[in-house]
Structure formats: C-alpha cells, structure tokens
C-alpha positions in Angstrom: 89.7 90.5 112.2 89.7 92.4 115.5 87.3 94.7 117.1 88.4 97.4 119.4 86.3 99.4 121.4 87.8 102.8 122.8 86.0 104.3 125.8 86.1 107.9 126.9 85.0 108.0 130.5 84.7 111.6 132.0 87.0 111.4 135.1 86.3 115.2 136.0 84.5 117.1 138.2 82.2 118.8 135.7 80.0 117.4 132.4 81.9 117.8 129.3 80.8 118.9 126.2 81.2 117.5 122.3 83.4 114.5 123.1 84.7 112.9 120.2 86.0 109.7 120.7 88.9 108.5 117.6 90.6 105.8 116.5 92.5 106.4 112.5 93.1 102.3 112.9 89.9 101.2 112.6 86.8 101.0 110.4 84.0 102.1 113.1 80.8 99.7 113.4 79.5 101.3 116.1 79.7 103.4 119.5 78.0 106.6 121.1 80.7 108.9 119.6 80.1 111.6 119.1 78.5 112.6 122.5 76.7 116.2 122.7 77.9 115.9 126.5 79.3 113.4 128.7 77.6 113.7 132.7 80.6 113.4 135.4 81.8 109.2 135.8 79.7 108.8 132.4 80.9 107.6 129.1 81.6 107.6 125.5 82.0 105.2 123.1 83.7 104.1 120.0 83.8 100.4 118.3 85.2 99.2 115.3 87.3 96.5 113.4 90.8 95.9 111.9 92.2 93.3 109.7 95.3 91.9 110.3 98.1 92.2 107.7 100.8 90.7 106.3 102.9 93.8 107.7 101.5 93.3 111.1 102.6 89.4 111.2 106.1 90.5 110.0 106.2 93.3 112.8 105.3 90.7 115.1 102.4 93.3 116.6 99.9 96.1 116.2 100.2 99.7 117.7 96.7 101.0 118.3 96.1 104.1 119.3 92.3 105.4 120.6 92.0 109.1 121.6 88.9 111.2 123.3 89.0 114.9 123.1 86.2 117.5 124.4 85.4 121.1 124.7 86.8 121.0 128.3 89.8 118.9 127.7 92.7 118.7 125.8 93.4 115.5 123.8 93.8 111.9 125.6 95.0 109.3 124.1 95.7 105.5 124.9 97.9 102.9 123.2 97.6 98.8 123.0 100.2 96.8 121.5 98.6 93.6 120.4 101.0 90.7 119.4 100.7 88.8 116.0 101.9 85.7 115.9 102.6 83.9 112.2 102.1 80.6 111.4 105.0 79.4 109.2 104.8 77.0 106.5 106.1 75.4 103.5 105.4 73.3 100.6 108.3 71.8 98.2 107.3 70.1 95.1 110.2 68.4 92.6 109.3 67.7 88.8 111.6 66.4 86.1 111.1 69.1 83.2 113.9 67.6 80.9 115.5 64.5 79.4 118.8 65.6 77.4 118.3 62.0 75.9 121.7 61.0 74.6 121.1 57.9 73.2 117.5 58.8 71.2 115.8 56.0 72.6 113.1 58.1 73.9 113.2 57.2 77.7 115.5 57.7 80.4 118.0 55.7 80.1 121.8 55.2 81.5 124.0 58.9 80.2 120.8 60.7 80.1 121.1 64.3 81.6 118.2 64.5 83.5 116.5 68.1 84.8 114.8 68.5 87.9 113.1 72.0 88.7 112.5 72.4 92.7 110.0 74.9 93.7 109.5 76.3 97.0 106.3 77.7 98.1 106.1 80.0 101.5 102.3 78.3 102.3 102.3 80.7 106.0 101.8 83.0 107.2 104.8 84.7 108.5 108.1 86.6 108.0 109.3 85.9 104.5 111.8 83.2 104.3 115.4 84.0 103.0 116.5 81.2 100.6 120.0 79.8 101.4 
C-alpha cells in the first residue's frame, strides 16, 4: 500500500478562496482539503492510500496524478510516476497420475506406459509467464 500526500501551496500574491485539493487515485485518510481560504505562501492538503495491483506490476509503474483548484485559479495539476517492480517466481510439481499396466501385475513394471502430469504454478508476482 502507498500513501500519497498532495499539497496545494498558494504561490500568489493574494489569499485564495475554496481550494480543493484532488486526487481520483486514491482512498483519502486525511488532509485540510477542502480549505475555505488559503493565506499567501500557505497550504492545503490532501493524504490518502493506494494499493498496488497486479496491473500496476505488469505496467511496471503507477501514474498519479494530484490536482488543486480555487476560486482564483484555474486547475493545477502534478504527476509522479512511481515504479513497480515484480518479484518473479515459480513452482513445478511432477505426479504420476497413470499406470497403463500391461502386464496386470498391479505395479510398475518393465512395458508399462507410465503418465506423468507437470504442473506449473506462476508463485510471483509479476508479468505473466508465456509457456514455451
């Protein structure tokens, strides 16, 4: 899980008014947002987490995008790309699930057609594997 935190600071020369500070990403946990007014150098604040995704591991990163908007301003917005590593893994497991027992005796034995089934487990976390 990440946690993001999207500041608005008012880099103007005059207070601005409703300042609403957004972030569609996220679930918000926390922050000043929305602020009534926000004084001249002063800030506004939004916090709020994400979970990582299986989509996000396969795209190799996250696009976030925050954005502040006031009665004075149009709409700012700022984007962080955060990369997402996977962690590859795998996990093979052989079984013999059939004796074609030729000679009856009940155990493998020489002539016996033996059936193995092989199954491969993707045990990671990243991009799918493509079976060869």
């Amino acid at each position: 899980m990440l946690t993001y935190t999207i500041t608005v600071t008012n880099t103007g020369n005059v207070p601005l008014t409703n300042v609403v500070v957004s972030d569609p990403l996220i679930t918000p946990t926390g922050g000043t947002t929305p602020c009534a007014s926000v004084a001249v150098g002063g800030t506004c604040t939004l916090t709020g987490t994400y979970t990582v995704t299986a989509a996000n591991v396969t795209a190799g990163s996250i696009s976030n995008t925050g954005t502040g908007d006031s009665n004075e301003t149009g709409p700012d917005t700022d984007t962080l790309v955060t990369p997402v590593v996977g962690s590859p893994a795998l996990n093979t497991a052989k079984a013999l699930t059939g004796n074609a027992d030729g000679d009856t005796s009940g155990t493998v034995t020489q002539g016996d057609v033996l059936t193995y089934t092989i199954t491969v487990t993707n045990t990671g976390t990243g991009t799918p594997a493509t079976c060869r």
